[in-house]
C-alpha positions in Angstrom: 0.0 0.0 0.0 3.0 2.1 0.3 2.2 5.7 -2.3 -1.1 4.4 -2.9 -2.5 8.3 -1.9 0.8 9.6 -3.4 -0.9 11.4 -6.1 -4.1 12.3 -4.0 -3.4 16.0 -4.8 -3.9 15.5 -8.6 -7.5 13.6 -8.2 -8.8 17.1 -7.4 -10.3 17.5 -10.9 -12.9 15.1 -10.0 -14.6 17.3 -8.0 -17.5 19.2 -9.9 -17.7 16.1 -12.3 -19.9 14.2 -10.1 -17.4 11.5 -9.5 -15.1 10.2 -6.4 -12.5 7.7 -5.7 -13.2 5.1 -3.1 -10.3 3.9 -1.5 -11.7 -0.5 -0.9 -11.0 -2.1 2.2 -12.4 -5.2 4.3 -13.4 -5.6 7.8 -13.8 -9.1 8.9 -15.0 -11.6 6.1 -15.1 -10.7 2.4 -17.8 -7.9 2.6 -16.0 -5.0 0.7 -16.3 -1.1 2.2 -15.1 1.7 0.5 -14.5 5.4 1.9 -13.8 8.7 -0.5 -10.1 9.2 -1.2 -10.4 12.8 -0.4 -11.2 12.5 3.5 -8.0 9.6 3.5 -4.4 11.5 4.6 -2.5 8.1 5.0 -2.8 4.3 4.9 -0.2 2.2 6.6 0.3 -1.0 8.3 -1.2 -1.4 11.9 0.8 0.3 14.1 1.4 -0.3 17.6 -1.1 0.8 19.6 -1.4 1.7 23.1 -4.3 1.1 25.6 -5.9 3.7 27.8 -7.4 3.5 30.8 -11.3 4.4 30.4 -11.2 4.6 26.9 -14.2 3.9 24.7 -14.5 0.1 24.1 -14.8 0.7 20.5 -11.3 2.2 20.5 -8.5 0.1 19.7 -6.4 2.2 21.3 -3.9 5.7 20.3 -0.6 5.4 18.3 1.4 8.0 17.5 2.0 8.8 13.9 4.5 11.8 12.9 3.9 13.7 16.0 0.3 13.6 16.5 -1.6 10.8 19.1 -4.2 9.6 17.2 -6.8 7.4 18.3 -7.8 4.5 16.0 -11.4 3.2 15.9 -12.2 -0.6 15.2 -14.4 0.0 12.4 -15.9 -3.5 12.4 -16.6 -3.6 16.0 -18.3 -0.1 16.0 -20.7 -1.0 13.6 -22.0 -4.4 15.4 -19.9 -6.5 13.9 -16.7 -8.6 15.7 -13.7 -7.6 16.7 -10.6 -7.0 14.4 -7.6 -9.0 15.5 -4.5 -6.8 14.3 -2.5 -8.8 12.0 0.6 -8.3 9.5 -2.9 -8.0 6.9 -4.2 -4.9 9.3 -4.2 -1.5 8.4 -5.1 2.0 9.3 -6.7 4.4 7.7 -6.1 7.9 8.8 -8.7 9.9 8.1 -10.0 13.6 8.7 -13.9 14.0 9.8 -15.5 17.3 11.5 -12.4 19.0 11.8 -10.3 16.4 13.9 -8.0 13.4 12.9 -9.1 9.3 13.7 -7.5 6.2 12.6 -9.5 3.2 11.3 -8.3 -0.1 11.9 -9.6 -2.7 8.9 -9.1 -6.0 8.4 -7.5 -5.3 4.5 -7.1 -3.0 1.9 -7.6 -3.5 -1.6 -7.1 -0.9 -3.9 -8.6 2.6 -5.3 -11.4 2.9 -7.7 -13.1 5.9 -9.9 -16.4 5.6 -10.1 -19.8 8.7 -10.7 -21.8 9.6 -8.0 -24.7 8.6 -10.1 -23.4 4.6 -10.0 -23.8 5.2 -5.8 -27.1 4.5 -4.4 -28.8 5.1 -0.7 -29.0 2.6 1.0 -31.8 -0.2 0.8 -35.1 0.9 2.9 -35.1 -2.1 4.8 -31.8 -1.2 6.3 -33.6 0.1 9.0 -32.5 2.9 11.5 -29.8 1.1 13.3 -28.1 0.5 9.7 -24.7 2.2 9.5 -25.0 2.5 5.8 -24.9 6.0 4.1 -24.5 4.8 0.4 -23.8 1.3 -1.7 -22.2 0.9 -5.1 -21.8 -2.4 -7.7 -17.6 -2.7 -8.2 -16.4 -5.6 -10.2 -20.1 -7.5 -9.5 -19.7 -6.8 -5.9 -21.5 -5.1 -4.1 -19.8 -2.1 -1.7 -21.2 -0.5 1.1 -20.1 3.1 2.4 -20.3 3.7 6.3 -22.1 6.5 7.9 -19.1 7.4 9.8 -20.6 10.3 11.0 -22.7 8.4 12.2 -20.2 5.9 14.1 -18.5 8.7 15.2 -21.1 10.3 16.9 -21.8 7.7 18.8 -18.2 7.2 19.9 -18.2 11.0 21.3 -21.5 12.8 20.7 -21.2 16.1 18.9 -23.4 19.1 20.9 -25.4 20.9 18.4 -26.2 23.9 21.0 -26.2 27.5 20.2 -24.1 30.0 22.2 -26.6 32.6 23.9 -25.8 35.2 21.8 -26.2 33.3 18.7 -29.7 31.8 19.6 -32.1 33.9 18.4 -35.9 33.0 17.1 -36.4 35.9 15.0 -34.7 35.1 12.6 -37.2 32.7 11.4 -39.2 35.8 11.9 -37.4 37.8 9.2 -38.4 35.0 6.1 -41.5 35.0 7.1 -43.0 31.3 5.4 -39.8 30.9 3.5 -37.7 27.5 4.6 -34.5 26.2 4.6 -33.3 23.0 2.6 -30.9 20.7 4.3 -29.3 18.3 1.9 -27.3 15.7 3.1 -27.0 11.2 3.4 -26.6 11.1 6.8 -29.1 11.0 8.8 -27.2 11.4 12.2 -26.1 15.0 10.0 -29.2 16.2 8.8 -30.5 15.9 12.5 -27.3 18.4 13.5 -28.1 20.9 11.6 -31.5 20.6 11.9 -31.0 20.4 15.8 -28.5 23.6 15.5 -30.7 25.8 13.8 -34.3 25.3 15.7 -33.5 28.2 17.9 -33.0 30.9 14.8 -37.0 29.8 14.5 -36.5 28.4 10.9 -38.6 25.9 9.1 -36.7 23.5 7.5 -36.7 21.2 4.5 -35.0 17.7 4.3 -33.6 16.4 1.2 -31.8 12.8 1.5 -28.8 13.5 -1.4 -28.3 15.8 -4.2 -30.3 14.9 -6.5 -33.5 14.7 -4.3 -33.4 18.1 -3.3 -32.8 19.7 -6.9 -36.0 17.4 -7.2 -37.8 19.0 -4.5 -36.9 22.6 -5.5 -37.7 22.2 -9.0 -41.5 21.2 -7.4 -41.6 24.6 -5.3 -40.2 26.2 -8.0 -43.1 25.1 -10.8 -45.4 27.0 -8.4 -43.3 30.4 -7.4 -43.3 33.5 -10.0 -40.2 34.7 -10.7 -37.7 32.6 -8.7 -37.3 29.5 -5.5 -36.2 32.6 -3.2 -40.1 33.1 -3.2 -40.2 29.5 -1.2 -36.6 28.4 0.0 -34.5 31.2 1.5 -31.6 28.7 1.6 -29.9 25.7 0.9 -27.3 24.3 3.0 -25.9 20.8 1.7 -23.0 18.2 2.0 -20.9 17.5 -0.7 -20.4 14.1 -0.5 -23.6 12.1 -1.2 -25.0 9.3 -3.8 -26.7 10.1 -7.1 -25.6 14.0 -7.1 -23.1 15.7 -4.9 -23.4 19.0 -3.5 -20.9 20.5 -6.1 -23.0 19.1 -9.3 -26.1 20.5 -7.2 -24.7 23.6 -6.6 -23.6 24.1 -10.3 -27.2 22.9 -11.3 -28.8 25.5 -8.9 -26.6 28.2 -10.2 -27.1 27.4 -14.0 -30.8 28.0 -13.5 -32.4 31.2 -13.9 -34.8 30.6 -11.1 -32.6 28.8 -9.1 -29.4 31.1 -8.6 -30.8 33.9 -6.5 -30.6 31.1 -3.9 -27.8 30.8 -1.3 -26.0 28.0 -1.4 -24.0 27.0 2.4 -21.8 24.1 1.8 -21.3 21.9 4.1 -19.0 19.2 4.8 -16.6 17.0 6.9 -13.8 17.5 3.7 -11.9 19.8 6.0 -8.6 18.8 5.4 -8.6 18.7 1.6 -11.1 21.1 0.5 -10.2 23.0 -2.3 -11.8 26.3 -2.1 -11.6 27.3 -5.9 -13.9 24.4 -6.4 -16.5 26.6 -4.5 -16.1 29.5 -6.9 -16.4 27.7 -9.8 -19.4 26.2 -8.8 -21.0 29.7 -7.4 -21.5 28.9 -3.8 -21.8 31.6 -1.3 -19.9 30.0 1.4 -18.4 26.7 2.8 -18.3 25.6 6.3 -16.7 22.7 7.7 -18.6 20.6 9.6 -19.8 20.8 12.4 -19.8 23.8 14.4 -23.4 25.2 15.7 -22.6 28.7 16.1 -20.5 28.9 12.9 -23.3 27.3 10.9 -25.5 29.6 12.5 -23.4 32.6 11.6 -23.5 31.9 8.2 -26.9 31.4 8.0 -27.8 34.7 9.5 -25.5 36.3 7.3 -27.0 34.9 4.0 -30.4 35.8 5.3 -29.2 39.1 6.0 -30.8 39.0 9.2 -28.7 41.9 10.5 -30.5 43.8 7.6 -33.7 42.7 8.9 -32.6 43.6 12.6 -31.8 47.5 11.1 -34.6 47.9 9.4 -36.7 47.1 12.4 -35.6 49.0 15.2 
């Protein structure tokens, strides 16, 4: 595996062509997993690890890789299924989610594959809640499943979606009068952030499950406004990684309609470490926040409502 993410830099023009890389890797058995190239910094054989006292059972324990402790999740145990005995056929993959650094321990890994967005499908409905699923794909006749790792990771060490007191504020829901807000994003465990983060600014919201479904929805409000969506959806704030459309392609699609574009576009997304902010200009969005942090979602939001407009004009 040694260079396999050497030229990781150069995959960048895939993104605003509705495709990824998934990096393939095993957990226990043959069941292939894959996660996006671009949240990977590293893969390397298991390291050794060290045990803490009091540390979450799902944690394998920290190792220290060029400087930085890092702890490394078992990523089959953490989703219900048995423990992963390290082994000279372990590896970790070091990954960056929500602004912070966590190693994955898997049982293999196989190799990297280019595929569209539009080949990567939600998951099947009878998944059911506890399902840690946020997207499956067909490689090779095999079928691929992508983790929610938000979702694991949450669990591991919640994420608090409160607002700071002076950011809280339930008039700002006030200030779009019916108007909503359009949340866009595969994971569930996500959608309910934001969601949770923004009830005290008094907003209704809108839920759209991936890209595509919400440029579906906002082409049915659309059909009915006069002139332009603003008329319905004051905003749209959406991940970039998800199945059938991303949030770039979406973005670009919102933006190359006439009756779309007046629309703010938020992007949001746990692609801290390797965003590449001239991929938001091209595409046109207003602004990109990396997951998750309440009040600078919050912030945002406010500021592409221009609710300190709203506050001037009404005092």
């Amino acid at each position: 595996m040694a260079g396999i993410l050497d030229s990781v830099n150069q995959r960048t023009q895939l993104v605003g062509q509705n495709r990824l890389e998934l990096l393939l890797f095993r957990l226990v058995g043959p069941q292939l997993f894959g996660i996006n190239v671009f949240k990977v910094r590293e893969v390397m054989p298991c390291p050794r690890l060290t045990s803490l006292p009091g540390q979450d059972s799902y944690i394998k324990g920290v190792a220290h890789i060029r400087g930085q402790t890092i702890s490394v999740i078992d990523l089959s145990k953490s989703t219900g299924g048995p423990e992963i005995i390290p082994d000279d056929n372990s590896f970790v993959i070091i990954a960056e989610y929500n602004r912070s650094v966590q190693g994955f321990l898997v049982g293999g890994v196989e190799r990297i594959v280019t595929l569209s967005w539009t080949d990567v499908m939600p998951p099947p409905e009878g998944a059911g809640k506890s399902s840690y699923l946020t997207a499956v794909t067909e490689i090779d006749k095999k079928m691929v499943s992508i983790l929610d790792v938000e979702k694991i990771l949450n669990e591991i060490s919640p994420i608090s979606t409160d607002l700071s007191e002076d950011v809280a504020d339930s008039n700002v829901g006030e200030s779009i009068g019916e108007r909503v807000i359009m949340i866009a994003d595969d994971s569930t465990v996500a959608r309910n952030q934001v969601r949770r983060a923004l009830e005290p600014l008094g907003l209704t919201m809108l839920l759209a499950i991936n890209g595509r479904d919400a440029l579906d929805q906002l082409m049915v409000l659309e059909a009915d406004c006069n002139s332009s969506i603003t008329e319905k959806v004051a905003l749209l704030i959406s991940d970039i990684e998800m199945p059938e459309m991303d949030g770039y392609t979406l973005t670009a699609e919102i933006k190359g309609n006439e009756r779309l574009r007046d629309m703010p576009v938020i992007l949001h997304t746990s692609l801290s470490g390797v965003f590449n902010n001239a991929m938001v200009e091209k595409v046109g969005a207003e602004d990109f926040i990396p997951k998750f942090h309440p009040d600078e979602l919050a912030t945002a939001v406010k500021k592409w409502l221009k609710y300190d407009e709203f506050e001037n004009n009404t005092e």
